[in-house]
N, C-alpha and C positions, 0 to 999 in steps of 0.2 A: 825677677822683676823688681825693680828701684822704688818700686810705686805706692804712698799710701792711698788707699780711695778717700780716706777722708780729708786728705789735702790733695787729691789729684788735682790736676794743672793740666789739659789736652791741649798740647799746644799741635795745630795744625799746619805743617809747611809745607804749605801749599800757594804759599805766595810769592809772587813775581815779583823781580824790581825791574824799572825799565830802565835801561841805562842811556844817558846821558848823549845823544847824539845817534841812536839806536833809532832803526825802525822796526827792528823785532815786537812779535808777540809773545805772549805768555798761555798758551794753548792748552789747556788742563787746569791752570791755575789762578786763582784771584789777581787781578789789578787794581791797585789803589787809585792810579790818574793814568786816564790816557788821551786827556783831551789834547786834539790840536796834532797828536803823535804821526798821523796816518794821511797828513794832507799829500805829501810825497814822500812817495816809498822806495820807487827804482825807477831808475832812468832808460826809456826803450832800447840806450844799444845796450843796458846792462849784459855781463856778458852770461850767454848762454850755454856755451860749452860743458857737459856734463860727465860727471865719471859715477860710473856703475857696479857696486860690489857684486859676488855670486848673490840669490836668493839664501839666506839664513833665517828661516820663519820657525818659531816652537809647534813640534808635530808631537799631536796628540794620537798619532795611531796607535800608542800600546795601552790606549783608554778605549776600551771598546765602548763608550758610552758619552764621551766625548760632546756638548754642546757644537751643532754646526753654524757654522759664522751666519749661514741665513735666519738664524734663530737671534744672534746677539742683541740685543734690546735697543741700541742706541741706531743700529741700520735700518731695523725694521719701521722706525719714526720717522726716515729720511723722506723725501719727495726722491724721482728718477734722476735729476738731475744731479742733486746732493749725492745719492747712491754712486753715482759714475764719478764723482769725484773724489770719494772714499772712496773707491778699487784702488783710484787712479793713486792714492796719497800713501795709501797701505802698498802697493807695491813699489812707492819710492821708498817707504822707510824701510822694506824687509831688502832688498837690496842699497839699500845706503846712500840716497840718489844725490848726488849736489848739482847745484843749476838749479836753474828755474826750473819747476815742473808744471807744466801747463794745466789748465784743469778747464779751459773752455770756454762756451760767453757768458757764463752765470757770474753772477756777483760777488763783492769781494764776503758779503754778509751769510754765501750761498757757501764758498770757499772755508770760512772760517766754522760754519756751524758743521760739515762734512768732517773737518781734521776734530774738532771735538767730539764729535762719535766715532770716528774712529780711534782717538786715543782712549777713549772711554771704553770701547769696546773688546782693546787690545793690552792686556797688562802684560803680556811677556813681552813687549819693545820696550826690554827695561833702557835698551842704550839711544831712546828717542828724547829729547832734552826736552826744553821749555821754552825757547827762544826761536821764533818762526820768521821768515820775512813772507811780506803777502804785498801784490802788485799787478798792475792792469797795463794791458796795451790794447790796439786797434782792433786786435783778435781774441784776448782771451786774455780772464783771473790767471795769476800763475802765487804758486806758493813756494820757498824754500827752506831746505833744509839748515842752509848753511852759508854763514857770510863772515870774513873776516876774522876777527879774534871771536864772534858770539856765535858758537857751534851748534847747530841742534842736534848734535850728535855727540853723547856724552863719551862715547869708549871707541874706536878704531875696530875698523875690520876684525883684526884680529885677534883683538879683548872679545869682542862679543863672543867669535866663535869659543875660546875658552869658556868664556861664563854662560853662553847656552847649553853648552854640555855639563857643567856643573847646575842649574839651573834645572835642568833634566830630570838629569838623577837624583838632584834635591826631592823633586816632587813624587817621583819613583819611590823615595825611599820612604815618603810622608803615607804616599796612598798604600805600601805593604803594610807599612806599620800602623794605621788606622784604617783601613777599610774591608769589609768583608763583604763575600761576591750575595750573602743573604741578608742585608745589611736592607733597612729603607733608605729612603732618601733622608728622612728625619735625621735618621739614627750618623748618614755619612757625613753630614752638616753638621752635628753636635759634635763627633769624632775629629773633625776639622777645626774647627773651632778650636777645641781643647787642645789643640796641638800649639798653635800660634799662642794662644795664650800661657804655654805652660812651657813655650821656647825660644818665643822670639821676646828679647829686651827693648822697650822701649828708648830711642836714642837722646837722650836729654844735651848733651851737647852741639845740637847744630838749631838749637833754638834760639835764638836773639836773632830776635824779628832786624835788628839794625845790619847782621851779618847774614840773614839767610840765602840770600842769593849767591853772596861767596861761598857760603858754604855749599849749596847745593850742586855750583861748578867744579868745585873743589873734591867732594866724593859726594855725588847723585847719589848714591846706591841705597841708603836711608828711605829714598823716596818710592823705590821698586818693586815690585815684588822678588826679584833678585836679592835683593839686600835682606828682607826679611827671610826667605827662604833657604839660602844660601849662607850670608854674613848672619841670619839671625838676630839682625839690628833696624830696627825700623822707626818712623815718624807714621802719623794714622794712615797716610798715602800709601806709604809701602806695606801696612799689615792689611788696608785694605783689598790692592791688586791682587798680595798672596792672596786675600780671601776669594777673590772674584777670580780667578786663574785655577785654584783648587775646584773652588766648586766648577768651572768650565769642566774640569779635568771627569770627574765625576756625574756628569750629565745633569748640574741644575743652573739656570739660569740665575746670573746675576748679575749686578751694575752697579756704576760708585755713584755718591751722592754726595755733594758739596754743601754747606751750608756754614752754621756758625754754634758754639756751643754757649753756656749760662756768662761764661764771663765776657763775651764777644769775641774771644779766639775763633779764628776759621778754622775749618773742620772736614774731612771728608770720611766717608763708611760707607756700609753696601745697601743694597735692596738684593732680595733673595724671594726665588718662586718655588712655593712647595703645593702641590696640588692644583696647580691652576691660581694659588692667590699667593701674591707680594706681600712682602714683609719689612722690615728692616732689619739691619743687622749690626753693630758697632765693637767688633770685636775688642779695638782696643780700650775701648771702656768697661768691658770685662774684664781683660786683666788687670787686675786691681789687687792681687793680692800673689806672693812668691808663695805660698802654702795650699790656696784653694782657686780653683775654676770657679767665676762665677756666670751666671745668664741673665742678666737684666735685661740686656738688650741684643737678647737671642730672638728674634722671632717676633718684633712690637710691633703695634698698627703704628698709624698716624696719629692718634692724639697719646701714644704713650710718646714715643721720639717725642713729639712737641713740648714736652715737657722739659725737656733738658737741654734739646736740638735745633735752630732755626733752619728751616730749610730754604736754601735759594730759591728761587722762582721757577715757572718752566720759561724756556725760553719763548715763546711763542708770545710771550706780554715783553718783550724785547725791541722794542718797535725803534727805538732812535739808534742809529746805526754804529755810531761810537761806542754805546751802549753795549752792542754785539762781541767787542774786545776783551770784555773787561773780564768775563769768565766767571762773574757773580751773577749765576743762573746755574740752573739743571736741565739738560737740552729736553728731556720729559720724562714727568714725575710719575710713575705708576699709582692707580689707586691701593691704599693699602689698608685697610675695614675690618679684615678679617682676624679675629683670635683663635682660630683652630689648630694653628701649628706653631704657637706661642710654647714655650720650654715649660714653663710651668703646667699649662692647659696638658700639655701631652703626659705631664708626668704628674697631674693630679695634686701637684702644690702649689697651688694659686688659692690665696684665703681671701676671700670678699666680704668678711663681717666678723669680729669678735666671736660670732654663734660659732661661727666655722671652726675657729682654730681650734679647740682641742683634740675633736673627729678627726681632721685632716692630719695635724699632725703624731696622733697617738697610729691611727692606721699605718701612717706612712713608715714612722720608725720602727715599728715591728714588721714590716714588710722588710725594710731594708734590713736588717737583724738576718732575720727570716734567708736574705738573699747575700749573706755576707757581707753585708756592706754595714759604714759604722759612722754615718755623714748622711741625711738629709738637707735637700735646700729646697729652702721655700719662696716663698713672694706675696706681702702685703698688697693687695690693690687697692685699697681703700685706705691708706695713711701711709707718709712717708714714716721709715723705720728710722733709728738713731739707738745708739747705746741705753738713753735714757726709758726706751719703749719698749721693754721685756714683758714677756707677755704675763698675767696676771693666773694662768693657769702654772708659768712657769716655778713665778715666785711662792706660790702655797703649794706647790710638790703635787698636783693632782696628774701632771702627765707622768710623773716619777713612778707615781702609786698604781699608774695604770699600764708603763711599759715591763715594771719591774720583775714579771710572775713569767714575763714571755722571753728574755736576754741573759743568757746565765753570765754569773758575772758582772751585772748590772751595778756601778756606782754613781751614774748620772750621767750631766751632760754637760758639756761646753757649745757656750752658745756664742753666735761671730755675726755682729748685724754689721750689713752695711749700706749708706744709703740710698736711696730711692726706691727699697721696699724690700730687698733682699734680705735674707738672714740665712746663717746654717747651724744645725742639731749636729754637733757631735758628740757617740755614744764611749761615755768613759768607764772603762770594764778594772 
């Protein structure tokens, strides 16, 4: 990874341009201006004539554990109507539908908030673009895939089919080599995790915000979970999909989250369910470093993310209907409260006072000793960490004096803070 954490820069592309004479949407992604865009959209004899590829949908049947689509977070928020609309969208994009695709007498408001849960819901349509047409007649909202030179369809027939079979076995090959059948769910999440971060590179080249639209026609795959999984190249979009497709894969429920980070970059990451409570998740703000995995924001409530994170709105305070376009919302936010399956909470290194840290950490590194291991990571919650903030048991050698009798070979430690509360003990022999 290219990445310092102490100069990281998340840049999020996730945003739409609208072009110039365009009635397209941007369905997944942020809109800067759409006023005025959607007064006419297609003309009633537009033509309808449609052509229909085989069915090619990512099948999870060699996941025996497999999330079922009735479970996916973003369907389960829909109204009936919405729901019938999403079948209706997800089986034009798995077969590759162009033409209008009817979707009925609900609205265009009704229309657009369905193809958002459904793109949301769906990260292996890695070849579903970002450019939508949406239009009404006498009978029915109808939506498309596909208009002239602005395609919502990034890859042809039969690119997909290559890359859903490589796509496949990409994920095949992730879950042998990280997952084990007596594994928790904790355990298959933190496994996940550390994979994406310790493989897939951040794509720094298709970020100017002035080109990203060309860029993102130009090679989508950045934005996919294909791309991260496959090309091993990603923007937060596509490490987040891998993440929310892995974990599909594995039986834990999860969702992307749009918002905006510290510098006002836009942003997307996950929400993840472990025992019945939501979390967050922001993998690519963990990889932060070519040498160490780290977990800051493995497993955070809501006021940890808030810290660093803005999160869009739900949709449901959406009310002006242009509004509806713009994709600067979260179609519904889960509550997220809980610290129980926090990284550090589970693994006993979370310091909440000055009292704490010596206990916590002299325990810990003679466990890890103890268990072969020569790396503790911790977590301040009570003050952000920085270079300058080493800890005062470190500097007079009282943890030295106290791990020293238990590590044979004991010469100290190297210590790797990084910010927002992180640090790690490494044991130098």
């Amino acid at each position: 990874m290219k990445k310092s954490f102490y100069a990281l820069i998340v840049v999020a592309v996730i945003i739409i341009s609208l072009i110039a004479h365009s009635f397209f949407i941007g369905t997944g992604d942020i809109v800067t201006d759409i006023k005025g865009i959607f007064n006419k959209l297609f003309n009633d004899d537009e033509i309808t004539e449609t052509m229909v590829f085989p069915v090619l949908n990512f099948d999870y049947s060699f996941t025996e554990t497999a999330i079922d689509k009735s479970e996916y977070y973003n369907f389960q928020h829909l109204n009936g109507l919405q729901q019938e609309m999403y079948d209706t969208l997800f089986d034009a994009a798995v077969t590759m539908k162009t033409g209008n695709i009817q979707l009925g007498k609900g609205t265009k408001k009704d229309a657009i908030i369905a193809m958002y849960a459904m793109k949301y819901d769906h990260p292996e349509l890695f070849w579903l673009g970002f450019e939508y047409g949406i239009g009404e007649n006498d009978d029915s909202v109808y939506m498309r895939f596909d208009k002239g030179d602005l395609k919502g369809y990034t890859y042809t027939h039969n690119e997909r089919v290559t890359m859903m079979s490589e796509l496949k076995s990409g994920v095949e090959t992730i879950l042998d080599e990280c997952i084990a059948s007596d594994m928790s769910d904790f355990e298959k999440e933190v496994a996940i995790h550390d994979w994406l971060c310790q493989n897939v590179v951040y794509d720094n080249t298709v970020t100017d915000y002035e080109k990203i639209a060309e860029n993102k026609r130009e090679n989508p795959s950045p934005w996919t979970s294909y791309g991260a999984i496959v090309n091993r190249v990603a923007v937060c979009e596509g490490y987040s999909k891998a993440f929310q497709l892995l974990m599909y894969c594995v039986g834990i429920n999860s969702n992307l989250v749009c918002g905006s980070v510290t510098d006002g970059s836009p942003h997307m990451w996950n929400t993840v369910m472990l025992d019945n409570d939501w979390y967050y998740v922001d993998v690519l703000w963990d990889d932060v470093d070519e040498d160490n995995v780290t977990h800051t924001f493995l497993n955070v409530d809501s006021e940890m993310i808030s810290k660093t994170h803005t999160i869009f709105s739900d949709s449901s305070v959406v009310n002006d209907n242009e509004k509806i376009y713009s994709g600067e919302y979260n179609l519904k936010l889960p509550t997220a409260n809980s610290k129980k399956m926090n990284y550090y909470v589970v693994n006993g290194t979370l310091i909440n006072s000055d009292d704490e840290f010596h206990d916590i950490v002299v325990d810990n590194i003679i466990k890890a000793a103890k268990d072969g291991h020569d790396s503790v990571e911790f977590f301040y919650s009570y003050k952000e960490i920085n270079e300058n903030v080493v800890s005062f048991d470190i500097k007079n050698s009282r943890i030295f004096s106290a791990v020293k009798g238990h590590i044979s070979d004991f010469k100290g430690f190297k210590y790797i803070a990084y910010t927002y509360g992180s640090f790690i003990l490494k044991i130098s022999r």
